[in-house]
C-alpha positions as CSV (number, residue, x, y, z in Angstrom):
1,X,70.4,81.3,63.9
2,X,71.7,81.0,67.4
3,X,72.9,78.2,69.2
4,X,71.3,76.5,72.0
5,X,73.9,75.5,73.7
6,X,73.5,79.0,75.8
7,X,75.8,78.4,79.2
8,X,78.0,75.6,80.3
9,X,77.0,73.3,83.1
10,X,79.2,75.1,85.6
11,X,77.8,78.2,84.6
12,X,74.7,76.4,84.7
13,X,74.3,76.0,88.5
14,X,76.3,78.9,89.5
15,X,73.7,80.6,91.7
16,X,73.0,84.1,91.1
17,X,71.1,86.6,94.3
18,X,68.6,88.1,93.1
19,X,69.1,90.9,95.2
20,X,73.2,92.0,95.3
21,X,73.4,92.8,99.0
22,X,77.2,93.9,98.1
23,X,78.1,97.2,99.9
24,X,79.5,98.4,96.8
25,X,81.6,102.2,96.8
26,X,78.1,103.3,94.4
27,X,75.6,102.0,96.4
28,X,77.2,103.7,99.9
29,X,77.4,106.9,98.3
30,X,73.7,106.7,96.5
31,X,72.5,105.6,100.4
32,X,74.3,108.2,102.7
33,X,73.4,110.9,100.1
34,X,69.8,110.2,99.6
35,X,69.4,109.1,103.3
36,X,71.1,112.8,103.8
37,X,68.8,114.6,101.6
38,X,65.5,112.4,102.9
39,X,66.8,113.1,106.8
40,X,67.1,116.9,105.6
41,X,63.1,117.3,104.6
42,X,61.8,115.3,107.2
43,X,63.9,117.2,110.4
44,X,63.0,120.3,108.9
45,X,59.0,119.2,107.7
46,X,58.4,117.4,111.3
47,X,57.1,119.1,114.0
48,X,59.6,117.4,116.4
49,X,62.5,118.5,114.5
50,X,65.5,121.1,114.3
51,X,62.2,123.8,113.5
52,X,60.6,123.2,117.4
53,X,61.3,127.2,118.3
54,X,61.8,128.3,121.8
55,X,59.2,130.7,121.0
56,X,56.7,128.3,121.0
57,X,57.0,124.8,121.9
58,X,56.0,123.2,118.5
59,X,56.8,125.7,116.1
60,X,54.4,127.7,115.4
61,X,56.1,131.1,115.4
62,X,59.3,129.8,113.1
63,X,57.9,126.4,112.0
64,X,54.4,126.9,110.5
65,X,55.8,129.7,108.0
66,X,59.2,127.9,106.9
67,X,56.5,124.5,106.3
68,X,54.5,126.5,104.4
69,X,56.5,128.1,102.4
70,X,58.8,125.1,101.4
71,X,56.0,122.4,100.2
72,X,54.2,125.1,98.5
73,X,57.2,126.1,96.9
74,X,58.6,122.3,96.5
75,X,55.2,121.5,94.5
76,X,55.2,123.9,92.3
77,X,58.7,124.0,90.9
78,X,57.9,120.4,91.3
79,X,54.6,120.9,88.6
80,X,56.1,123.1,86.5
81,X,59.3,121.2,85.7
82,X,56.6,117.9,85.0
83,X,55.0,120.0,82.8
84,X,57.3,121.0,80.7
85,X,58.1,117.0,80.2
86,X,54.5,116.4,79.5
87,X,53.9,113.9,76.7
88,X,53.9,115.5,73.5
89,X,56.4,118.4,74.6
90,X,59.2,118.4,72.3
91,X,62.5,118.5,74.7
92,X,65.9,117.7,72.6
93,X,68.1,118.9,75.3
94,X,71.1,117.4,76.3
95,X,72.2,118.2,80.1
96,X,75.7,119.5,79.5
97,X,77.4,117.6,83.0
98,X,79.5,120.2,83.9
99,X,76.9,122.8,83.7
100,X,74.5,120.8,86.0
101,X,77.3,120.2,88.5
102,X,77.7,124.1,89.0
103,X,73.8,124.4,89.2
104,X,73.3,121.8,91.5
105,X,76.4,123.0,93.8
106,X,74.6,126.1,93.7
107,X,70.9,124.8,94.6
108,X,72.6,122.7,97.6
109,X,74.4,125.8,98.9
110,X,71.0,127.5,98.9
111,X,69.5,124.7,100.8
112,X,72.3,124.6,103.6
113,X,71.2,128.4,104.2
114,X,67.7,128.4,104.0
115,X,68.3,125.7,106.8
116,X,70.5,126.7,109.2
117,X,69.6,130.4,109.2
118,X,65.7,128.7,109.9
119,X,67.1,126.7,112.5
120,X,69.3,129.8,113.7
121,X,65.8,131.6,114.1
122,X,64.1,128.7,116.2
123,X,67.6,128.2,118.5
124,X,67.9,131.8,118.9
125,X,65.5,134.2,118.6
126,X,63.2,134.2,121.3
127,X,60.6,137.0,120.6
128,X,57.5,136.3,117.8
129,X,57.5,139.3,115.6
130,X,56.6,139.9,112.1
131,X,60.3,140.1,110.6
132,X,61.0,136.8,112.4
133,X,57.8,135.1,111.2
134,X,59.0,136.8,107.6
135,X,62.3,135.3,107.6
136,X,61.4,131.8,108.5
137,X,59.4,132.3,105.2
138,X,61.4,133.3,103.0
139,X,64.2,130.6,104.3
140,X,61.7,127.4,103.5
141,X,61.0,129.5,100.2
142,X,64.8,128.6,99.8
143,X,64.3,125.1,101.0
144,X,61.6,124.4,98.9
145,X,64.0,125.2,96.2
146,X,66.4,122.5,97.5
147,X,63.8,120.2,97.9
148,X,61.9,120.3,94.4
149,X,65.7,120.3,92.5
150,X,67.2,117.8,94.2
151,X,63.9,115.1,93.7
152,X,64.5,115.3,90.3
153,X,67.8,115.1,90.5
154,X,67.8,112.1,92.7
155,X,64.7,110.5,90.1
156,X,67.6,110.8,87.3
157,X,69.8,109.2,88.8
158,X,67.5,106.5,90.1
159,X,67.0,106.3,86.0
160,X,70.5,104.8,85.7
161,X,69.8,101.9,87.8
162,X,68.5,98.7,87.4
163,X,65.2,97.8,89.7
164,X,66.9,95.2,91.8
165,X,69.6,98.2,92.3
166,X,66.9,100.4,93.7
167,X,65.3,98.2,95.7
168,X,68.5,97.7,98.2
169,X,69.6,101.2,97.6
170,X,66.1,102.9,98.5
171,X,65.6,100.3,101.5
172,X,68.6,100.9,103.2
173,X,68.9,105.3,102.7
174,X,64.9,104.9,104.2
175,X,66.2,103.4,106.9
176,X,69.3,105.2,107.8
177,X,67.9,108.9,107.6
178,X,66.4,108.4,110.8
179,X,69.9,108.2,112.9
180,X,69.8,111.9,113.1
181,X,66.4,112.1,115.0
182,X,67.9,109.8,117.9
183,X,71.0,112.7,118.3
184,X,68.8,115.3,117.9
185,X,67.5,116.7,121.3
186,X,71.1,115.7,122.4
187,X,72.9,118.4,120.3
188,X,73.2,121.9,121.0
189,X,71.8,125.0,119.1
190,X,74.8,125.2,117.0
191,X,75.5,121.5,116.4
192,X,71.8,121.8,115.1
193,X,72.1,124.8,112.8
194,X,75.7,122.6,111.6
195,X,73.5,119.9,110.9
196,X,70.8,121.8,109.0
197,X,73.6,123.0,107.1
198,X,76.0,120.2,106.5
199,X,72.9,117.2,105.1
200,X,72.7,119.3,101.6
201,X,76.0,119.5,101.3
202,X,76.7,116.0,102.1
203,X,74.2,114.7,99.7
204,X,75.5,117.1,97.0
205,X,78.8,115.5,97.7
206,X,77.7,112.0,97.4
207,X,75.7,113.4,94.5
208,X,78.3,114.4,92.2
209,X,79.8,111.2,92.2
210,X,76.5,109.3,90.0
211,X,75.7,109.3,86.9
212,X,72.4,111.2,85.7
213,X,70.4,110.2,83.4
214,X,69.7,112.2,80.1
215,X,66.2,112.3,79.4
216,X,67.1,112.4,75.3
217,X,67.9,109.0,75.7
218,X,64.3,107.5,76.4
219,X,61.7,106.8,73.8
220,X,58.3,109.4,75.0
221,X,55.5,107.3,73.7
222,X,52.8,106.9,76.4
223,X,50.7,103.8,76.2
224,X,47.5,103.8,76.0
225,X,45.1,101.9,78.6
226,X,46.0,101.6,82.1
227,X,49.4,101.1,81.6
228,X,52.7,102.3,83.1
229,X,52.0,106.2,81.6
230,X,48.4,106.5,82.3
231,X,49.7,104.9,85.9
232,X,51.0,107.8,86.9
233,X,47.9,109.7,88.1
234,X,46.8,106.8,90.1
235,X,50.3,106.9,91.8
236,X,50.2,110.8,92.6
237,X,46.3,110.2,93.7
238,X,46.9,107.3,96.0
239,X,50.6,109.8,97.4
240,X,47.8,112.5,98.0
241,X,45.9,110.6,100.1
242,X,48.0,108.6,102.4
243,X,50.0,111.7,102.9
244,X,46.9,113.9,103.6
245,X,46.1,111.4,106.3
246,X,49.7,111.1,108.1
247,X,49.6,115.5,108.3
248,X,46.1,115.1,109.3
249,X,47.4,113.2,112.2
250,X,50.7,114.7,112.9
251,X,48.7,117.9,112.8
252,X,45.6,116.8,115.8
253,X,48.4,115.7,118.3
254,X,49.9,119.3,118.0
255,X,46.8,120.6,118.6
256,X,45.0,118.6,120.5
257,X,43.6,119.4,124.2
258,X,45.8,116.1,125.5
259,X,48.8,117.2,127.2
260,X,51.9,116.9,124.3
261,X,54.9,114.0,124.2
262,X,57.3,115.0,125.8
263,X,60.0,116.0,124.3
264,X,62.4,114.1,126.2
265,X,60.6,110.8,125.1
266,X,61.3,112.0,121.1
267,X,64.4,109.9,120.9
268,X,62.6,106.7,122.1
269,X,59.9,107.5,119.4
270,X,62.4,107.7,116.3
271,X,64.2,104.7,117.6
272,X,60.5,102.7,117.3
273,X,60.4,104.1,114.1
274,X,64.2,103.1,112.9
275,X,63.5,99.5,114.7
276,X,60.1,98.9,112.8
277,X,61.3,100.7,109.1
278,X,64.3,98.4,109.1
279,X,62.5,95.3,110.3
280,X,60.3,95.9,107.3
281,X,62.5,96.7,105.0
282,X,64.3,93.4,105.9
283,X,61.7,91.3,106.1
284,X,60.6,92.6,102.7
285,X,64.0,92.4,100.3
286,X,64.2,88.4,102.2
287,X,61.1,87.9,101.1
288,X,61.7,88.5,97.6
289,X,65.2,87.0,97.4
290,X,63.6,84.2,98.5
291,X,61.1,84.1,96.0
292,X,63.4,85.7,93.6
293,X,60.6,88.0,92.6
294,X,59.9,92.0,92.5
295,X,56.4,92.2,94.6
296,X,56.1,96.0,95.0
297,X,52.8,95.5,96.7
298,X,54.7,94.4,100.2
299,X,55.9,97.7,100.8
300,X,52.2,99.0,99.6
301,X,50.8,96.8,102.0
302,X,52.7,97.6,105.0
303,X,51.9,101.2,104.4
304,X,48.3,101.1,103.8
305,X,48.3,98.8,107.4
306,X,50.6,101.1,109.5
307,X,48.1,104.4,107.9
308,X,45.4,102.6,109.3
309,X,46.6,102.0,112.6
310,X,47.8,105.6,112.6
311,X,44.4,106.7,111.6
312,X,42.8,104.3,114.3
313,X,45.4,105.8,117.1
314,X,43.7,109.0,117.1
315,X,41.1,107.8,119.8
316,X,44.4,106.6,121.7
317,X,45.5,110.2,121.6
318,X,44.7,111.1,125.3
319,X,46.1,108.7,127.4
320,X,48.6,107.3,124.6
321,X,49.8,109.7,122.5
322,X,52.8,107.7,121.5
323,X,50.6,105.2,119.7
324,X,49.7,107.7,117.1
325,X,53.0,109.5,116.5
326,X,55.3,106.1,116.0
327,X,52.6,104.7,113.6
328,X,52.4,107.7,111.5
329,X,56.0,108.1,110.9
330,X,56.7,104.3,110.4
331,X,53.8,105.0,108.0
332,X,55.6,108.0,106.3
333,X,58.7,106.1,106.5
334,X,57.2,103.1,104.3
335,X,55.2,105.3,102.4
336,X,58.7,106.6,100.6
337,X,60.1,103.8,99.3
338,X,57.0,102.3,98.0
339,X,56.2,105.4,96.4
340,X,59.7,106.1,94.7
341,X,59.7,102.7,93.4
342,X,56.8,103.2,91.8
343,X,57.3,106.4,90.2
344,X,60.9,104.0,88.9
345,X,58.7,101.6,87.5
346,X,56.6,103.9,85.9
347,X,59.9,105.8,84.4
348,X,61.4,101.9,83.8
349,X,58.2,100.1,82.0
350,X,56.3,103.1,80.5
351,X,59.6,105.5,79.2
352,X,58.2,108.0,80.7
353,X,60.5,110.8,81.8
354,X,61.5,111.2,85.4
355,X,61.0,114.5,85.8
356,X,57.6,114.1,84.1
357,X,56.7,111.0,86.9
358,X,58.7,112.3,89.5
359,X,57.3,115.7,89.8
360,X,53.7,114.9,89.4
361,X,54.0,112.4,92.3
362,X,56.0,114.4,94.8
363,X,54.2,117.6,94.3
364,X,50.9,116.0,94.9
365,X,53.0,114.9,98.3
366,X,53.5,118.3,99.4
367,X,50.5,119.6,98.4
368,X,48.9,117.4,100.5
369,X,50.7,118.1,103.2
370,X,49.9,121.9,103.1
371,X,46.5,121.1,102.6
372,X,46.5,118.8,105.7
373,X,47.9,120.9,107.9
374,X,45.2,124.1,106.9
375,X,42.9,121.8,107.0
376,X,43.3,121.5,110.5
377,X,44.8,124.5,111.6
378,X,41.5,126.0,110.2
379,X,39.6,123.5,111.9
380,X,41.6,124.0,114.9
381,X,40.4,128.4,115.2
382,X,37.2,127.4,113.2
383,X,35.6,124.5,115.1
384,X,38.3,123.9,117.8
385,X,38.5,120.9,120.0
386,X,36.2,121.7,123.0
387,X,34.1,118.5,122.5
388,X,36.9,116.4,122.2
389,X,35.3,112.7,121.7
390,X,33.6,113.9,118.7
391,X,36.3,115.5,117.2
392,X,38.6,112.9,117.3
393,X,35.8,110.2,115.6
394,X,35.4,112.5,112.7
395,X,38.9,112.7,112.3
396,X,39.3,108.7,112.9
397,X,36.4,108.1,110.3
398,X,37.6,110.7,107.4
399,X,41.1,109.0,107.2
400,X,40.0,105.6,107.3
401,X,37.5,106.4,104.5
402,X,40.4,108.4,102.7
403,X,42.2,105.3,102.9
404,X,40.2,102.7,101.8
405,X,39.1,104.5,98.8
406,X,43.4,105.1,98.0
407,X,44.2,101.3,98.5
408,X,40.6,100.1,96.7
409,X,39.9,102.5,94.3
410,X,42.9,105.2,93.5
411,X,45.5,102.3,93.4
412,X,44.2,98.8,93.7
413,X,46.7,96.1,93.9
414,X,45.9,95.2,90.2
415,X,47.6,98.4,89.1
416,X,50.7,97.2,90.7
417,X,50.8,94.2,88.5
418,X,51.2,96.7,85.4
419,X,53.9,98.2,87.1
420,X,56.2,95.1,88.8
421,X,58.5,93.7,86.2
422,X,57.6,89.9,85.5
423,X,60.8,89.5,83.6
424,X,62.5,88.9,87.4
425,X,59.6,86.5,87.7
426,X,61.4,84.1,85.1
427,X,63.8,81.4,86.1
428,X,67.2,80.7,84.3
429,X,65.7,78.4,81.4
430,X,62.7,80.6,80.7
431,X,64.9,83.7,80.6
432,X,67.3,81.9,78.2
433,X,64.2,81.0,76.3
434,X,63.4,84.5,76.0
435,X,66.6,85.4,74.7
436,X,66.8,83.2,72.3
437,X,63.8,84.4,70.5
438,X,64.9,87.9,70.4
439,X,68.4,87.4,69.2
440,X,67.0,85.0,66.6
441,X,64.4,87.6,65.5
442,X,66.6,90.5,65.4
443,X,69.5,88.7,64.0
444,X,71.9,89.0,66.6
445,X,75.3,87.3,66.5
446,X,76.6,84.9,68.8
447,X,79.0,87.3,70.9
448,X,76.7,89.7,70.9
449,X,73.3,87.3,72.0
450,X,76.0,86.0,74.7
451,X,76.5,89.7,75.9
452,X,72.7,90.4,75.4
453,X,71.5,87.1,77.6
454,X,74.0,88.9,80.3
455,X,73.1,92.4,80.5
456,X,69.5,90.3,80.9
457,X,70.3,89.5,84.0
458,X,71.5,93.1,85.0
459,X,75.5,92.2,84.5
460,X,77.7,94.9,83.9
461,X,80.4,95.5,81.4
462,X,83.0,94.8,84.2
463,X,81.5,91.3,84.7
464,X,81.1,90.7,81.0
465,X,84.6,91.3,80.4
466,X,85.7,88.9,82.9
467,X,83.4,86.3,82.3
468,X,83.6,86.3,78.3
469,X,87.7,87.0,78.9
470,X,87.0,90.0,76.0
471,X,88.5,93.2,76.5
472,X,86.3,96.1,77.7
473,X,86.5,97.8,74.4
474,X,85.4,95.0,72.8
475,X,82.6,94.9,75.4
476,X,81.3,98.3,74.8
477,X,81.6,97.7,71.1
478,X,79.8,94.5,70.3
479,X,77.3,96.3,72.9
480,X,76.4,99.1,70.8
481,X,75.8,97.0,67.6
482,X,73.5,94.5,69.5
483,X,71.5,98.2,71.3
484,X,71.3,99.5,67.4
485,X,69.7,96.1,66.3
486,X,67.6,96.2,68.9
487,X,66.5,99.6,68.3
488,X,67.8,100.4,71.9
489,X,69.7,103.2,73.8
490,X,70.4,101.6,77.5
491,X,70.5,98.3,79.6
492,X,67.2,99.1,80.9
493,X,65.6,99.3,77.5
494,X,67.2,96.0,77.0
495,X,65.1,94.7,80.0
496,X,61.7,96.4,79.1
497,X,62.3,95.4,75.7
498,X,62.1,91.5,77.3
499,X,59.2,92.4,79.7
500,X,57.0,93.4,76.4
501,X,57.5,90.5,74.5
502,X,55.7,88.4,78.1
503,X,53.0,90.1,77.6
């Protein structure tokens, strides 16, 4: 039986964040190397980015066939590899570290190529011809490589942290990837091909330094219902469409009639975006500090708002076109973090594995941005834009409609409930409470429902030691005995085994 005296008064009213804002040496590294690797795609992907060829102001000559090529390549390596961890797909293998390091050095080094020798061909080549137009193919073939790797690679080692973790980490590399777009336009074609070529190194350096995951480690049973693992779909659905709508937009102010942004006004447009991300962001992790609570649905929220104004900023396109291009990438740049937070949930609650959730929701990203940008590239030589008022209302009407039917029908905000952790919800007492009944039912000692209550509230081994004045051996081992009671293999099945006994 365990005691109930559980903490000491002190202890008690010691005050805990619910959100560790601590710039710990783990947290920089996750944040400059995902930021690196986000920053990467997107300066690449964008039409205003390292890609805009001299050829042809906007890309079309080196751009369009380097896009292509790398999110049609990203979502299929993407599907396959979610496929192979479908549910029901026997996969016993243990990722030998050293053998991934060399692979992943090796993936990164093909990304820094496929990039700068793109970017090399949009600096410095300056007739269109077939062999150009070829080798701006086969280089975002290469990137797409980069791209579809490394998201799994980044989802494993999201798997290793604890969702309060991810929240700060994913909030602050979303808002830091956009510091390259305000030097951009100042660099030179060199200092641009550097930069295409240093980001996947960088984020394979910071990289190497996490630990990743090992799928063996996670139980495969998908629930049944509309839980986390039938959640999934609904996550990749509602990705499709809000990303279908933000290419759909980026897409009609290339080719619209309306005289382009200037180019020189590209740095004010990324600063907007920078400003509004990490106002958001902010305003979002205070807001849950404060209520000392994991609401998801902000960041959902804010993204489904911003689409719509982006959508709605089409009719704006002719006399403001800067309307439409800041609110579809603050859009895009809220629509990442809510989405990988999801897809961590999903992993988190459900046990499913990331490169299972991971791939299914990121390739139907990609995909969607191919199919947006044909989509309007055919109805760009198809229909064209001659009567221009009708064009853009179509275009206005078919994304808010897309949309609505994402927030309201692909993922409602009841979905969301399934998927936020209510075990943050709890206060100290109820948590304790919790505890208590779990040690008691699986017969837990008293060091060990000490360390359990603990790891509960996401403490490490480092703090354990310190606060229980135990070695770290002694840690690790009492640990282990309380994760074999349990029927347990990591912290976080410690915490989703406490979120199912709420419901």
């Amino acid at each position: 039986m365990i005691m109930e005296g559980k903490y000491s008064e002190a202890e008690a009213a010691e005050e805990e964040a619910f959100l560790r804002l601590v710039p710990t040496e783990w947290r920089l590294r996750f944040c400059i190397g995902f930021a690196a690797f986000s920053a990467w795609i997107n300066l690449l992907f964008c039409f205003e980015g390292l890609l805009r060829d001299a050829i042809e102001e906007g890309g079309g000559v080196v751009h369009d066939p380097f896009f292509v090529a790398a999110v049609a390549v990203a979502a299929l390596l993407l599907l396959f590899t979610a496929l192979r961890s479908a549910p029901g797909v026997a996969d016993n293998r243990h990722v030998h570290e050293e053998v991934l390091r060399r692979k992943t050095l090796l993936v990164a080094l093909v990304g820094a190529l496929a990039g700068a020798v793109g970017v090399a061909l949009g600096s410095f080549v300056w007739q269109d011809s077939i062999w150009v137009r070829a080798g701006a193919f086969v280089c975002g073939a290469g990137a797409g490589v980069f791209v579809a790797a490394y998201t799994q690679l980044w989802g494993r080692v999201l798997g290793n942290l604890d969702m309060r973790d991810v929240m700060v980490a994913l909030c602050g590399a979303f808002c830091i990837q956009w510091l390259p777009f305000l030097v951009m336009e100042a660099l030179g074609p060199v200092l641009r091909v550097a930069l295409a070529a240093g980001l996947p190194l960088v984020t394979y350096g910071c990289l190497r330094g996490l630990p990743l995951a090992q799928e063996s480690s996670r139980s495969l049973s998908p629930r049944g219902g509309d839980g986390p693992g039938t959640s999934v779909g609904r996550i990749a659905g509602a990705m499709f469409c809000f990303a279908l709508v933000i290419q759909v937009v980026w897409t009609f102010h290339l080719a619209s009639p309306t005289e382009p942004l200037d180019a020189s006004l590209f740095w004010l447009v990324f600063l907007c975006v920078l400003v509004f991300t990490s106002v958001a962001m902010a305003g979002a992790i205070a807001f849950m500090a404060w209520r000392r609570a994991y609401r998801i649905e902000i960041f959902y929220r804010m993204t489904f708002v911003v689409a719509v104004v982006a959508a709605g900023s089409l009719g704006l396109s002719a006399s403001h076109p800067e309307y439409g291009y800041v609110a579809a990438y603050v859009a895009y740049a809220l629509l990442g973090p809510a989405m990988w937070m999801l897809s961590w949930s999903v992993v988190f609650i459900g046990h499913q594995r990331p490169p299972r959730v991971f791939g299914v929701v990121f390739a139907s990203q990609y995909l969607a941005l191919l199919l947006g940008f044909v989509i309007m590239k055919l109805w760009e030589s198809l229909v064209g834009f001659q009567d221009y008022a009708d064009t853009v209302g179509v275009l206005s009407l078919a994304s808010l409609l897309i949309l609505s039917c994402a927030y309201s029908f692909v993922l409602p905000e009841r979905t969301l409930i399934a998927l936020s952790p209510r075990l943050f919800d709890l206060d100290r007492a109820s948590l304790d409470e919790r505890c208590s009944e779990i040690a008691t039912e699986y017969g837990l000692t008293e060091r060990e429902y000490e360390i359990f209550t603990l790891l509960a509230r996401g403490r490490d081994a480092a703090y354990i030691e310190k606060k229980l004045f135990i070695s770290r051996n002694t840690v690790n081992t009492h640990r282990k005995n309380l994760y074999r009671k349990l029927g347990i293999h990591s912290q976080q099945d410690l915490l989703s085994l406490i979120e199912r006994t709420l419901s």
